[in-house]
N, C-alpha and C positions, 0 to 999 in steps of 0.2 A: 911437455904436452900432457902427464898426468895431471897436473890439477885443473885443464881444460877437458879431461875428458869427465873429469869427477864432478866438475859442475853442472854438466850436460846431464851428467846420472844424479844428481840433488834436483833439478830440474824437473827432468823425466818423472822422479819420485813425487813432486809437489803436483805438477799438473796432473798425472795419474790420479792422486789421491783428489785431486780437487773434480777430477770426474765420476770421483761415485766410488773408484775400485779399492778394496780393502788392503790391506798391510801384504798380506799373501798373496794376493792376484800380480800386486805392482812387483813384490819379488821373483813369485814366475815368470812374470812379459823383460822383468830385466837382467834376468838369472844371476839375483844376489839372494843372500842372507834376509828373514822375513823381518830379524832382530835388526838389521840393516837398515832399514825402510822406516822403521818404527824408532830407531835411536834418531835419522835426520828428521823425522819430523817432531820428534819430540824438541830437539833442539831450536826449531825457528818457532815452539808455542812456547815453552820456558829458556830464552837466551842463553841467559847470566845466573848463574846461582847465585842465593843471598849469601852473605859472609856470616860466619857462625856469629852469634851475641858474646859480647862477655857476659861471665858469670856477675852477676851483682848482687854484692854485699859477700859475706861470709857466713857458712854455714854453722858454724861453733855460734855465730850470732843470735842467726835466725831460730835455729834451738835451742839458744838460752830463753828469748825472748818468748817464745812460744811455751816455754816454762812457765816462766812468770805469769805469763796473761791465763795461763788455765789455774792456779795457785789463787790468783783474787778475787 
């Protein structure tokens, strides 16, 4: 019954915010954390995080090469 009552309270958190009330009002009316409120809604505007890049090329490269083109 926890994660039915946790969705009730994600819930509670969205509609609140979509009525106007701030990060701190919805945490008072739901007596959580104000950083609470403000992590799940962060979470349904950025889902997924992007996966790091690799690095491309090498570096011992790119500073040779950046040698050379200031030299000519």
């Amino acid at each position: 019954m926890a994660n039915v009552l946790e969705m009730m309270m994600v819930e509670a958190i969205h509609s609140l915010r979509s009525a106007g009330l701030s990060c701190r009002e919805i945490a008072r009316r739901l007596g959580i954390h104000r950083e609470t409120v403000s992590r799940h809604l962060r979470l349904v505007r950025d889902p997924i995080s992007k996966p790091a890049s690799a690095p491309t090329g090498n570096r011992r490269q790119k500073a040779a090469k950046a040698d050379v083109d200031t030299t000519a």
